[in-house]
KOLRO-545729 format. One line per field, with one value per residue: residue number from 1; residue in three letters; x, y, z of N, C-alpha, C in turn. Coordinates in nm, 3 decimals, padded with zeros to 5 digits. Example, Ala and Ser with C-alpha at 12.3 -4.5 7.8 and 13.67 -1.06 7.14 Angstrom:
REM KOLRO-545729
seq: 1	2
type: ALA	SER
npx: 01.319	01.285
npy: -00.569	-00.225
npz: 00.780	00.708
capx: 01.230	01.367
capy: -00.450	-00.106
capz: 00.780	00.714
cpx: 01.320	01.290
cpy: -00.330	00.003
cpz: 00.780	00.787
***
This chain:
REM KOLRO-545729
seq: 1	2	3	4	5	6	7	8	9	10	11	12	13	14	15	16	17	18	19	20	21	22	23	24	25	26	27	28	29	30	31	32	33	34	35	36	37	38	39	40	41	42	43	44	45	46	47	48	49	50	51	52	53	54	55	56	57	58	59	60	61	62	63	64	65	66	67	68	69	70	71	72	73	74	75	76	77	78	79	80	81	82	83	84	85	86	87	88	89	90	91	92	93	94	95	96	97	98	99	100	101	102	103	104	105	106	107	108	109	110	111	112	113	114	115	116	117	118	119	120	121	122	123	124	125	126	127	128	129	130	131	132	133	134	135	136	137	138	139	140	141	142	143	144	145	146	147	148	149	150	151	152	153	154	155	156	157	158	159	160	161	162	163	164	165	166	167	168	169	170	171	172	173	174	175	176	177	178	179	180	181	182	183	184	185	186	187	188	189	190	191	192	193	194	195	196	197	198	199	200	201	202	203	204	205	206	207	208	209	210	211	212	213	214	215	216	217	218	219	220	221	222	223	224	225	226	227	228	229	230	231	232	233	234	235	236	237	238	239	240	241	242	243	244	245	246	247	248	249	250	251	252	253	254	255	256	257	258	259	260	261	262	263	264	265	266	267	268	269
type: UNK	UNK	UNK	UNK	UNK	UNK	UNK	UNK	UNK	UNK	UNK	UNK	UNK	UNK	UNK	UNK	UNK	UNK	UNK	UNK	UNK	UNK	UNK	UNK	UNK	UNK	UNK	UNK	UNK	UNK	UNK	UNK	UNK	UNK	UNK	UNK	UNK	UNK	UNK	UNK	UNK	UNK	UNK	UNK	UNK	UNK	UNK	UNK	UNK	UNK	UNK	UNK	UNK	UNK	UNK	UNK	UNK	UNK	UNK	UNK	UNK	UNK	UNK	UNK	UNK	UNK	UNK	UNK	UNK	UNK	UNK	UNK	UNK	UNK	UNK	UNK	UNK	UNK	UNK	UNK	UNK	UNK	UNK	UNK	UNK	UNK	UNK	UNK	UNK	UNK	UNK	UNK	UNK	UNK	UNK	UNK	UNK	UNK	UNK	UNK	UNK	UNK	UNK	UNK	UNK	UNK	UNK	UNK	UNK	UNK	UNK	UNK	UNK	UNK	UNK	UNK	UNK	UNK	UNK	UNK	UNK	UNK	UNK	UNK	UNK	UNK	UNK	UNK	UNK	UNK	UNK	UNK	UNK	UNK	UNK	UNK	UNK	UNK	UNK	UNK	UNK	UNK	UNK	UNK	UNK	UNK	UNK	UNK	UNK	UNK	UNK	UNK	UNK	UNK	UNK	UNK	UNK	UNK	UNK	UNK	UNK	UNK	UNK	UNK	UNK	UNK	UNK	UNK	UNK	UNK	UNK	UNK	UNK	UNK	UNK	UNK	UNK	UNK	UNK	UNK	UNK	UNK	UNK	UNK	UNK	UNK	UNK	UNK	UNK	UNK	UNK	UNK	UNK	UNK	UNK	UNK	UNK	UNK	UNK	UNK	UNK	UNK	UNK	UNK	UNK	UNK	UNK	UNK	UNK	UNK	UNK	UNK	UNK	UNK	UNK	UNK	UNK	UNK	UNK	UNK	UNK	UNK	UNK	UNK	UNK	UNK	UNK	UNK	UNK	UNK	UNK	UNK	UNK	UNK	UNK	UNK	UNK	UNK	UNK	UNK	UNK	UNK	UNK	UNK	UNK	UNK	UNK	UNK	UNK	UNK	UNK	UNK	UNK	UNK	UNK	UNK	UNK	UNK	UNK	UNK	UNK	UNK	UNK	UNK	UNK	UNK	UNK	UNK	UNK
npx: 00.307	-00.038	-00.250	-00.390	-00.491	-00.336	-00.230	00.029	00.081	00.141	00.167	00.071	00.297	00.351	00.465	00.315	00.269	00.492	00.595	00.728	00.604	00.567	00.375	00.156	00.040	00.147	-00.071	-00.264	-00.198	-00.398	-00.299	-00.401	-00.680	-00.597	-00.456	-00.702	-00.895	-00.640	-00.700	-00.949	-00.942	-00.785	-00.963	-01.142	-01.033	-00.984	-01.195	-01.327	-01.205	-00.937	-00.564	-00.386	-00.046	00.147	00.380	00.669	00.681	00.758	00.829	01.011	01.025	00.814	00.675	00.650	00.362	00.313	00.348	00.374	00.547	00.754	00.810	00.707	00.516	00.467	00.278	00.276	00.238	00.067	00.231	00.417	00.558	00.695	00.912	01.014	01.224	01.256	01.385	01.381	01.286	01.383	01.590	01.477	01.316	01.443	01.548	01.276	01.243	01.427	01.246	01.039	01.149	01.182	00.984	00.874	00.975	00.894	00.657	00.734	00.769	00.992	01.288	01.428	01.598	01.630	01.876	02.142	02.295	01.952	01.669	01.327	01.024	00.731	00.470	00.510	00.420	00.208	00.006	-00.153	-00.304	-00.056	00.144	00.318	00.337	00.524	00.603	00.772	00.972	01.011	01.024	01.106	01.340	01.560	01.716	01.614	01.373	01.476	01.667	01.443	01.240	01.456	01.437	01.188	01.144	01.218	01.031	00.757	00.645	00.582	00.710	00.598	00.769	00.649	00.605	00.619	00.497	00.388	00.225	00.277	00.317	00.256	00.027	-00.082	-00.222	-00.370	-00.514	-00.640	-00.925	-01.093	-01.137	-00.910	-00.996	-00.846	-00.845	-00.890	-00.716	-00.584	-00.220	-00.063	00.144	00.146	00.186	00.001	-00.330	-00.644	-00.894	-01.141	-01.228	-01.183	-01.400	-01.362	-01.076	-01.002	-01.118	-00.915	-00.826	-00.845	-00.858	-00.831	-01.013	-01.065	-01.312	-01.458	-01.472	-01.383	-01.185	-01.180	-01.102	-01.334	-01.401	-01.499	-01.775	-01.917	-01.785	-01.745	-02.037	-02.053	-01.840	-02.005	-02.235	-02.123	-02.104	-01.959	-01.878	-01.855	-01.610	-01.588	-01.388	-01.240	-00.975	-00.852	-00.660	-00.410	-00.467	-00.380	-00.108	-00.079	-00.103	-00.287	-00.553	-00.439	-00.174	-00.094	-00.122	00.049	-00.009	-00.029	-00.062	-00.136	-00.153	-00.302	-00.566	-00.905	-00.966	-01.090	-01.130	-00.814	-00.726	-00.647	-00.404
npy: 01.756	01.698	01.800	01.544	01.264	00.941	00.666	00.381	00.120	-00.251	-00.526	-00.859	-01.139	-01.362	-01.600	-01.572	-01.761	-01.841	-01.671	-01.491	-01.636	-01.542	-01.641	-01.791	-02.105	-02.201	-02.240	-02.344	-02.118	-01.925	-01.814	-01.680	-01.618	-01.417	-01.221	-01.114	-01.048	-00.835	-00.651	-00.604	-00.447	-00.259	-00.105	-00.029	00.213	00.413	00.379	00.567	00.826	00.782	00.842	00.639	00.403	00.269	00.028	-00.084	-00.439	-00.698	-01.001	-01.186	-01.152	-01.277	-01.113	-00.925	-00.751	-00.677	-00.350	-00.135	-00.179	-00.106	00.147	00.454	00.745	01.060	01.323	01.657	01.996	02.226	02.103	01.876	01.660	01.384	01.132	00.804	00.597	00.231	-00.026	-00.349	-00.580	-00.865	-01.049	-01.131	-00.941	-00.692	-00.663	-00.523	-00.278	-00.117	-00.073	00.031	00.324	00.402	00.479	00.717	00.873	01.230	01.291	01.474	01.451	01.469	01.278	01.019	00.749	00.438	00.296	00.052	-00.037	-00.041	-00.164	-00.145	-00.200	-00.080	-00.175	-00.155	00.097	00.332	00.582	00.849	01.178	01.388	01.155	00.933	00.561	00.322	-00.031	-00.240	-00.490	-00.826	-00.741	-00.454	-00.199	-00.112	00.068	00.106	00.299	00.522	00.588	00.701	00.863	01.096	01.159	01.254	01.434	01.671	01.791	01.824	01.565	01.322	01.044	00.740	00.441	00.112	-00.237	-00.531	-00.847	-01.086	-01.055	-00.997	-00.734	-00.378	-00.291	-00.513	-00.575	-00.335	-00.011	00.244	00.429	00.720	00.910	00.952	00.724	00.446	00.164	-00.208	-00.526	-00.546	-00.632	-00.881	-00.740	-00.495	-00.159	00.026	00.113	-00.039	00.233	00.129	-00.170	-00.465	-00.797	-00.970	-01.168	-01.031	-00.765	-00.555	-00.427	-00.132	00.100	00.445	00.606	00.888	01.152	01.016	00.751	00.380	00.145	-00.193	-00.570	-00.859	-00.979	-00.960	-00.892	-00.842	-00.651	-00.456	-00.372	-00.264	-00.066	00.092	00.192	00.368	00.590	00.545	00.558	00.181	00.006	-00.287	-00.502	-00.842	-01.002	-01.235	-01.380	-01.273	-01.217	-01.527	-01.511	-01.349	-01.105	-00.777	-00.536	-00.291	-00.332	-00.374	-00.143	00.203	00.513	00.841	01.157	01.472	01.724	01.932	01.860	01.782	01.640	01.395	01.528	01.473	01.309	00.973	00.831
npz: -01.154	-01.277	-01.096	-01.149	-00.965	-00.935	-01.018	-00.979	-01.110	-01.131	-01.376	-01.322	-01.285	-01.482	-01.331	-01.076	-00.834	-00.768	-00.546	-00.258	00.066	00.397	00.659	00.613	00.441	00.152	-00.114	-00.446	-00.723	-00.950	-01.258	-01.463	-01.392	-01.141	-01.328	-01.462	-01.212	-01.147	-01.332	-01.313	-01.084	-01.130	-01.290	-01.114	-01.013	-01.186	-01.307	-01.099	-01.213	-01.152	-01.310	-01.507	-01.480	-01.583	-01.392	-01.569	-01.724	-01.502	-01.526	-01.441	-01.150	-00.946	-00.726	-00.833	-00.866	-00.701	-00.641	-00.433	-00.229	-00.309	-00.351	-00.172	-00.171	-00.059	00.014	-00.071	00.117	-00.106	-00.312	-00.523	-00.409	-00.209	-00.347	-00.227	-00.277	-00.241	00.006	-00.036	00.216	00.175	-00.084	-00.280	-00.388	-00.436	-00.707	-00.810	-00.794	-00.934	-01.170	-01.136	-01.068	-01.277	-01.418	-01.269	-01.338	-01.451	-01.323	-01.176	-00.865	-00.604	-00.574	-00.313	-00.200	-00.019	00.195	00.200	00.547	00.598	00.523	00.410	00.367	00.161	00.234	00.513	00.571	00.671	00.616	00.790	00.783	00.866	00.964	00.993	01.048	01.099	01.041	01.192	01.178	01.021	00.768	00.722	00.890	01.171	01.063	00.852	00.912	01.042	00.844	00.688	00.867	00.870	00.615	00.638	00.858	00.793	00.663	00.796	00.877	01.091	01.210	01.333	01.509	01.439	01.642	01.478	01.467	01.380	01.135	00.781	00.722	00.852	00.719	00.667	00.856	00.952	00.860	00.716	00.758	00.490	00.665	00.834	01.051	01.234	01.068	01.166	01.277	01.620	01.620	01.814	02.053	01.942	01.894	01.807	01.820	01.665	01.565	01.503	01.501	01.330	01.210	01.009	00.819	00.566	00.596	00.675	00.487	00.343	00.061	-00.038	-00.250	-00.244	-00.212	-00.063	-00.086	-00.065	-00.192	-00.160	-00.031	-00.209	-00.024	00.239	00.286	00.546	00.646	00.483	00.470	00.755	00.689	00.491	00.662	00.750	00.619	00.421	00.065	-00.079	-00.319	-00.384	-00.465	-00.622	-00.538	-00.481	-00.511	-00.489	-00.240	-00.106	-00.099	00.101	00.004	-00.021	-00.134	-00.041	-00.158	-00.443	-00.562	-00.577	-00.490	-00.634	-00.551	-00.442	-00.177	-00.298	-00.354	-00.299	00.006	00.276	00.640	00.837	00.647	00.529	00.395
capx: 00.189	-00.171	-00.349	-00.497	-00.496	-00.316	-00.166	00.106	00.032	00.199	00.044	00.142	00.380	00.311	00.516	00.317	00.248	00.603	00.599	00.759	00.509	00.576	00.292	00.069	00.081	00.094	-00.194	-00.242	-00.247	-00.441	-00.233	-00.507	-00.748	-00.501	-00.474	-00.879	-00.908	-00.591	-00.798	-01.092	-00.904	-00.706	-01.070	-01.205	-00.982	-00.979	-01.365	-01.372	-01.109	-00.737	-00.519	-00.297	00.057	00.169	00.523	00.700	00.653	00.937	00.777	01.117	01.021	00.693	00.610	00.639	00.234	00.310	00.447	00.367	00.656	00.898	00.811	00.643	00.485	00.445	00.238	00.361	00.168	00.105	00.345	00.376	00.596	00.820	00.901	01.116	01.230	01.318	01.479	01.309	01.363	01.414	01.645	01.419	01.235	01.510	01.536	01.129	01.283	01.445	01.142	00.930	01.195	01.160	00.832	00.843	01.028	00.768	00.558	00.727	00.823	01.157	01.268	01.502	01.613	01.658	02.024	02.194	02.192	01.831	01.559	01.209	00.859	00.635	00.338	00.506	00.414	00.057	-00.023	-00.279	-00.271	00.094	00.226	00.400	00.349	00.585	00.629	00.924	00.964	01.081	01.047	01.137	01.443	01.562	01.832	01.563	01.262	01.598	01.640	01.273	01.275	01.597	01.427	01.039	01.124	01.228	00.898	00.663	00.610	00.588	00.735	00.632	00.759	00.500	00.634	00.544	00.563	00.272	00.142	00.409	00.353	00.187	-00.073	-00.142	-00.335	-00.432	-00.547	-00.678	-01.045	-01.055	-01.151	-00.844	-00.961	-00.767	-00.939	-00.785	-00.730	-00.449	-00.131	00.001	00.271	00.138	00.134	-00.129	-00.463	-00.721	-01.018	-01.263	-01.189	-01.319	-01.365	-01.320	-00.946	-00.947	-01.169	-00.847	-00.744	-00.905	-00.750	-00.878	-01.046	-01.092	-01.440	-01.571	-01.529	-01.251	-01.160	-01.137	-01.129	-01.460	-01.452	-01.547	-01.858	-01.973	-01.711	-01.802	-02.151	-01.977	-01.847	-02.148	-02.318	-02.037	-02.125	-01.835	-01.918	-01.714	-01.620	-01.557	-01.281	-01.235	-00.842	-00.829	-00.540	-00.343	-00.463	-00.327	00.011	-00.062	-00.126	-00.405	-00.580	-00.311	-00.030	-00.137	-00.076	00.097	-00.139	00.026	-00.152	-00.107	-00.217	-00.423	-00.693	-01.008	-01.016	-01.198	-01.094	-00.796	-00.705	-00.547	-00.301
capy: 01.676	01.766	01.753	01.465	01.182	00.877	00.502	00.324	-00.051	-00.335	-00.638	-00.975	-01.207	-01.520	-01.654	-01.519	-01.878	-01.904	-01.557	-01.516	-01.655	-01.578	-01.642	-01.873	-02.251	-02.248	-02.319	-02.312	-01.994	-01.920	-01.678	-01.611	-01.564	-01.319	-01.100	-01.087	-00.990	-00.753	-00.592	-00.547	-00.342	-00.130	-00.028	00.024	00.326	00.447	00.440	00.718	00.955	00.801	00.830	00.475	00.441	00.072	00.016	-00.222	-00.579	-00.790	-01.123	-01.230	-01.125	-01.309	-01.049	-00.804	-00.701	-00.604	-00.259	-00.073	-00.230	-00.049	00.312	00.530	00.882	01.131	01.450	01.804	02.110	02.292	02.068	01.710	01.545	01.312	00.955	00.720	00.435	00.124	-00.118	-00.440	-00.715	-00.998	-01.011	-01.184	-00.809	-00.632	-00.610	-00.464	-00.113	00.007	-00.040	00.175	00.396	00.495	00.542	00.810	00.992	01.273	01.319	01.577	01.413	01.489	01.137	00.948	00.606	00.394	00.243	-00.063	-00.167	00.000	-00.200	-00.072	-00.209	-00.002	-00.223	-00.115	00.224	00.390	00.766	00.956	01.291	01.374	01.035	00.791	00.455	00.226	-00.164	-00.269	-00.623	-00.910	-00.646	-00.346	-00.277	-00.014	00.155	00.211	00.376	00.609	00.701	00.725	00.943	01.151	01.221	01.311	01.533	01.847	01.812	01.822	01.469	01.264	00.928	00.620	00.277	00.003	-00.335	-00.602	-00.995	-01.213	-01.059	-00.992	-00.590	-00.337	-00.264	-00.651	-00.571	-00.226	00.058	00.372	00.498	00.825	01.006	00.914	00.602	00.319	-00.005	-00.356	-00.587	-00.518	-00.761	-00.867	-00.604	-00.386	-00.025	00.104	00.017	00.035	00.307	00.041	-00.349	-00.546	-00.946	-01.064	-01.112	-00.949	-00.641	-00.475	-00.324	-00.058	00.215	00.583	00.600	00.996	01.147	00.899	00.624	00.276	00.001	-00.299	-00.708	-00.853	-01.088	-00.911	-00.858	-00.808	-00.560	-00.347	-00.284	-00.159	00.099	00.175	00.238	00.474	00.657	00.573	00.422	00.096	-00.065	-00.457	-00.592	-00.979	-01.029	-01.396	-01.481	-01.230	-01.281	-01.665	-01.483	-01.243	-00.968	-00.719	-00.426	-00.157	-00.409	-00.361	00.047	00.340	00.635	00.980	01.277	01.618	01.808	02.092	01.787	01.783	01.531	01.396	01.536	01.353	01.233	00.897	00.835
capz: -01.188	-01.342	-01.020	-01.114	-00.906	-01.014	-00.932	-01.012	-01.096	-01.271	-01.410	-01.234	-01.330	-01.494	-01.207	-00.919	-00.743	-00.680	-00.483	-00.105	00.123	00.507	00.750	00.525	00.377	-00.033	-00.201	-00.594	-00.739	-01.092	-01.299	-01.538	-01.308	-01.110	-01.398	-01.455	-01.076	-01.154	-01.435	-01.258	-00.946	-01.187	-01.334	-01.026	-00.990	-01.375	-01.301	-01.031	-01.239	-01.148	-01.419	-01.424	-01.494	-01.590	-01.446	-01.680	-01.668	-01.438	-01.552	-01.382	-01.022	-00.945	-00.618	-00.868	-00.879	-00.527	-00.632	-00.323	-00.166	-00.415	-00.337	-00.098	-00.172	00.064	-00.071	00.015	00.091	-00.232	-00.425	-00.582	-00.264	-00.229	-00.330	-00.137	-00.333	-00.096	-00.040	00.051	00.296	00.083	-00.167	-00.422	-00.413	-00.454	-00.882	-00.884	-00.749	-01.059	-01.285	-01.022	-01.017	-01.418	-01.412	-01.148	-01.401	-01.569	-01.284	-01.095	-00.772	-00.566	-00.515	-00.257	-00.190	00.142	00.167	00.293	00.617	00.615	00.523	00.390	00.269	00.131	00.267	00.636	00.628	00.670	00.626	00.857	00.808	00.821	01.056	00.899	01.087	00.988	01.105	01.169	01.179	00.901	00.619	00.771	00.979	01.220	01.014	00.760	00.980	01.027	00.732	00.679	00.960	00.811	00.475	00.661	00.979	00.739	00.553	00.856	00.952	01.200	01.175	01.467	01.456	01.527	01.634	01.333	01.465	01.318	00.961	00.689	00.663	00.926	00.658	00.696	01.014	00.975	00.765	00.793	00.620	00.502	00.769	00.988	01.177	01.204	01.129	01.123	01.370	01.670	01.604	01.967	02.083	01.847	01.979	01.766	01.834	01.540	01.666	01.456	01.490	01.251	01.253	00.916	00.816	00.486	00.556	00.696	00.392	00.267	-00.023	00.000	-00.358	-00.235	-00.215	00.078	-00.160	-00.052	-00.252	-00.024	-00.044	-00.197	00.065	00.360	00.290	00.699	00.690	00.357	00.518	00.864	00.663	00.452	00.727	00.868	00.493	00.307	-00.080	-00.090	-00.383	-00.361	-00.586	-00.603	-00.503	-00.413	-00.599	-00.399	-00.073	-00.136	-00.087	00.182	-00.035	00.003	-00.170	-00.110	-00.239	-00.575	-00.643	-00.489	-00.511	-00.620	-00.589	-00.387	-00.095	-00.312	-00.396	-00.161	00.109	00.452	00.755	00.900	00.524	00.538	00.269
cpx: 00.076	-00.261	-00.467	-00.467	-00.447	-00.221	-00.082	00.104	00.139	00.136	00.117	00.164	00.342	00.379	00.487	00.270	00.371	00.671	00.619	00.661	00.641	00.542	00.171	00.131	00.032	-00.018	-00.199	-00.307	-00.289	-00.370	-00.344	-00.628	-00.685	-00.506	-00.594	-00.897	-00.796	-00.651	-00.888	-01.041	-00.851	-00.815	-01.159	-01.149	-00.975	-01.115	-01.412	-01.247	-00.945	-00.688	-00.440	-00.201	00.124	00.318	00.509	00.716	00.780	00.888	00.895	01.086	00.849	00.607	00.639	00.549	00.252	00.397	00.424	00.442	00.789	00.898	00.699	00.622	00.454	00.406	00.300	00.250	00.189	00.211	00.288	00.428	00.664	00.785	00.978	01.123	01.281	01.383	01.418	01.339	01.394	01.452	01.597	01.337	01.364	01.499	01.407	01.175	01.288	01.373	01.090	01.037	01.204	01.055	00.778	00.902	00.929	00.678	00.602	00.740	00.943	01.175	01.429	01.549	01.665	01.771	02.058	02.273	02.058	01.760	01.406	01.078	00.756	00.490	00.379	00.450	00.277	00.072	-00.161	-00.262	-00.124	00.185	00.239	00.361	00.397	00.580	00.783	00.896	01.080	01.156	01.135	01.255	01.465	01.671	01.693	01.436	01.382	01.595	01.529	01.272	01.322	01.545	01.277	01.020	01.135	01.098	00.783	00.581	00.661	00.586	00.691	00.625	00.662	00.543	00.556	00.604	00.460	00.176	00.276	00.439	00.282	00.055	-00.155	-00.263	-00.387	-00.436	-00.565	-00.812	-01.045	-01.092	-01.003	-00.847	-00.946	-00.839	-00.852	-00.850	-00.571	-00.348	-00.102	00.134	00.276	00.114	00.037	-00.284	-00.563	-00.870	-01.159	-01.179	-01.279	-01.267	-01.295	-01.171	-00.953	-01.031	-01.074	-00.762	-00.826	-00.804	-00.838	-00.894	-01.038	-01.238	-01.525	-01.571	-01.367	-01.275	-01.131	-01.139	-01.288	-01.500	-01.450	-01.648	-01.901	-01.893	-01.760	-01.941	-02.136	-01.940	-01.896	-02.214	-02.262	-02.040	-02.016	-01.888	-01.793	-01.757	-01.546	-01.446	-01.248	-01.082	-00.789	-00.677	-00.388	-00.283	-00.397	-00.150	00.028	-00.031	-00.230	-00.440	-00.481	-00.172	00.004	-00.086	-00.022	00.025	-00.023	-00.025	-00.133	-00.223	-00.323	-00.544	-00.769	-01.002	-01.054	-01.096	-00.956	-00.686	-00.611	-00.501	-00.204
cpy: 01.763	01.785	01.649	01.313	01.056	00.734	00.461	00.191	-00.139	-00.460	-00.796	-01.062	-01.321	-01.649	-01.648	-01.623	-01.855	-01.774	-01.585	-01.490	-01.665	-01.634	-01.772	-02.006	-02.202	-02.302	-02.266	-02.159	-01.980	-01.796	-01.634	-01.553	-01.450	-01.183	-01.075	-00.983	-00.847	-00.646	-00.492	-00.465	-00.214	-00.041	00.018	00.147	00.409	00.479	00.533	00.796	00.891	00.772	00.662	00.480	00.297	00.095	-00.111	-00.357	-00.623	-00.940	-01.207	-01.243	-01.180	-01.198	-00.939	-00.696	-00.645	-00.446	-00.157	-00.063	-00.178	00.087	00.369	00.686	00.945	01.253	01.570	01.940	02.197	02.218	01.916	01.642	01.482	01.138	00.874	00.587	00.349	00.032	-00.259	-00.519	-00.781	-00.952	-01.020	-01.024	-00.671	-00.589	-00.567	-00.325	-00.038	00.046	00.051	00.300	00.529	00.488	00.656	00.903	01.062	01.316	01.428	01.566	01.455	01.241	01.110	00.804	00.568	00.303	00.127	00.066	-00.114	-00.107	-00.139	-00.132	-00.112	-00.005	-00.213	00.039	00.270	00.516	00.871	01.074	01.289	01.307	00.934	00.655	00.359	00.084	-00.186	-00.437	-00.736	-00.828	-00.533	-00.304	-00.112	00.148	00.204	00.265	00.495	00.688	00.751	00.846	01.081	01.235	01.299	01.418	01.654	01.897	01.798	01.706	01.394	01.063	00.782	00.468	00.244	-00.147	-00.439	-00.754	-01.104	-01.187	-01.004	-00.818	-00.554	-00.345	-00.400	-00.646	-00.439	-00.099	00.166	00.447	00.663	00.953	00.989	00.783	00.518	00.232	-00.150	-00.432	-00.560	-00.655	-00.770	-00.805	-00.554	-00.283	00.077	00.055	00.083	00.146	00.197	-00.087	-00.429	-00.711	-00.983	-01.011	-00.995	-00.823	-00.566	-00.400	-00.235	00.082	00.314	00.606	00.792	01.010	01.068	00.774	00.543	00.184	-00.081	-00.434	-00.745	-00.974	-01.091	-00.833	-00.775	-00.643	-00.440	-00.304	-00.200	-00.056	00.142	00.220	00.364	00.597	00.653	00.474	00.332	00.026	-00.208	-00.514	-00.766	-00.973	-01.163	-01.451	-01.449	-01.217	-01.396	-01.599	-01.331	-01.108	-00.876	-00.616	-00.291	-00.206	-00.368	-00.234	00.119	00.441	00.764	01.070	01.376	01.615	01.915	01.953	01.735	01.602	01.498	01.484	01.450	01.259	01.134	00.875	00.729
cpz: -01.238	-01.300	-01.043	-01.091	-00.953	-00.937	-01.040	-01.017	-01.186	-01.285	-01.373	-01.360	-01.361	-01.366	-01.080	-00.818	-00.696	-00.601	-00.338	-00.057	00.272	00.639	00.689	00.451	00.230	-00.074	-00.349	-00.618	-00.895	-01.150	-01.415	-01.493	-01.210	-01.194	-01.431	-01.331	-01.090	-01.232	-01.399	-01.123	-01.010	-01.265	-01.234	-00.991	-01.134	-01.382	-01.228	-01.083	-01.242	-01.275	-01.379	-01.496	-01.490	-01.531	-01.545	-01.662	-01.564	-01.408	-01.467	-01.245	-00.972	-00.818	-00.743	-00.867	-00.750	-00.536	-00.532	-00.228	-00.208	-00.367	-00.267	-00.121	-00.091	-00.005	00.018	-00.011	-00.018	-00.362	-00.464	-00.474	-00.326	-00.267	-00.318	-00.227	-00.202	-00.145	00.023	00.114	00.277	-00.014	-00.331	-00.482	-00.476	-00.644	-00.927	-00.833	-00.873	-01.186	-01.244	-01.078	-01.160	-01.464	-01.282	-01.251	-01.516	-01.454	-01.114	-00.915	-00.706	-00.531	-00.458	-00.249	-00.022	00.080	00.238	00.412	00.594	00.507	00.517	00.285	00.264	00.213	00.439	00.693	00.572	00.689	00.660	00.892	00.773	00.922	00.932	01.054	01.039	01.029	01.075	01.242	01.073	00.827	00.634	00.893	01.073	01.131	00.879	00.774	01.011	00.957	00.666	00.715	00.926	00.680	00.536	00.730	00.916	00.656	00.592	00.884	01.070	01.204	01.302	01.420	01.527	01.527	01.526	01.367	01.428	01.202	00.894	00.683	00.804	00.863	00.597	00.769	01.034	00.861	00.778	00.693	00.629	00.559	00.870	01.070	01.105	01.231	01.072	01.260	01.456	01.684	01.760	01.950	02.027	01.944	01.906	01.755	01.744	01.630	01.588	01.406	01.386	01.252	01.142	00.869	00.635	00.450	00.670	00.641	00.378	00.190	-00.039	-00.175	-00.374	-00.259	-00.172	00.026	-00.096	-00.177	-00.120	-00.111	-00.067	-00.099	00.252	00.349	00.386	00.658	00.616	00.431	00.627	00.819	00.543	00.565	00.827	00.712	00.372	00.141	-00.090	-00.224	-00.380	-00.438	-00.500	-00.639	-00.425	-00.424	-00.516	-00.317	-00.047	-00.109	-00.036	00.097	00.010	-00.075	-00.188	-00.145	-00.389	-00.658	-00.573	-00.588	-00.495	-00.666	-00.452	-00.277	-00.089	-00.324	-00.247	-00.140	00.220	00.530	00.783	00.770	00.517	00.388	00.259
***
């Protein structure tokens, strides 16, 4: 890579109403409005420096905009790191892998894949410092926190499952700002408890823009000033269309960028 900082996005599907909903009742979804709101998130990162990296459409797969769920990066001291393609829980997810998977090619990655039986969403696994927290639940299965596991322990992490039974992903209910603490809200029989709770449901995303700055939901206002006032610059993006199908803020991109580039304390990832 070119050390410089960069996301992986794709642009939603004219089909994304009829996208797997687990936890939530259907309600209409605007696909033109969708891609506006998509627009305006993929410039919110393009506006502090990230380079952006379209995968290719899969107008076919309406969860497709959800490419975070396809592949997981893991940075490496001094190097570019790794990237885990998956394999997702539902089969309707399954054909958005191999687009991800040629657009990784060029940027200097080692890359893996998670295998049948194993099971793996992208949107299960959170990165603080060098822990993996994964959920295991619907999406996520035990054979593929395994091989998770299998591909992370030689490369100095530290992998812990986190039970996952009432939001669709871990990173449903929890996050991590980039200092390290975990903020969300705790799922019941969750074993990780956030170090900052917050009320409103969709200020439990937040994405590590780097340089103290998040992207978050613009509709947690309360929440966005909680952490202004903890010094972080937040920027707001309007993701309604999304949320309507249990998406959130880090659904949207996988962030790949290295270990030499300055970050907080703690650096969640």
């Amino acid at each position: 890579m070119d050390g410089v900082p960069r996301i992986l996005v794709r642009r939603p599907s004219p089909r994304l109403a009829d996208g797997e909903l687990t936890h939530l009742h259907r309600t209409p979804v605007d696909p033109d409005l969708a891609l506006r709101q998509w627009e305006g998130y993929v410039a919110a990162f393009a506006g502090r420096g990230w380079a952006v990296t379209e995968v290719e459409p899969a107008d076919e797969h309406p969860d497709g905009v959800f490419v975070e769920d396809t592949v997981v990066v893991f940075p490496a001291p001094g190097g570019d790191g790794l990237a885990v393609l998956t394999r997702p829980g539902v089969a309707s997810r399954e054909g958005d892998v191999a687009s991800t998977a040629r657009a990784l090619d060029g940027l200097g990655l080692a890359v893996e894949r998670i295998t049948a039986p194993g099971t793996l969403d992208g949107g299960d696994v959170l990165k603080v410092g060098r822990t993996a927290y994964v959920g295991r639940g619907g999406r996520t299965n035990d054979a593929g926190i395994a091989q998770l596991t299998a591909l992370l322990a030689p490369r100095g992490w530290t992998v812990v499952p986190v039970p996952v039974t009432t939001v669709l992903h871990l990173k449903s209910a929890v996050t991590a700002l980039p200092d390290g603490t975990i903020v969300g809200t705790a799922p019941p029989g969750s074993t990780l408890t956030p170090g900052l709770v917050v009320e409103e449901e969709h200020g439990t995303a937040v994405v590590d823009l780097g340089g103290g700055a998040v992207v978050m939901s613009a509709d947690a206002p309360r929440t966005a000033t909680l952490f202004r006032s903890r010094g972080f610059d937040v920027l707001p993006v309007a993701i309604t269309e999304f949320e309507k199908l249990e998406g959130c803020v880090t659904c949207l991109s996988v962030r790949v960028r290295t270990e030499r580039e300055p970050s907080a304390a703690g650096g969640a990832r």
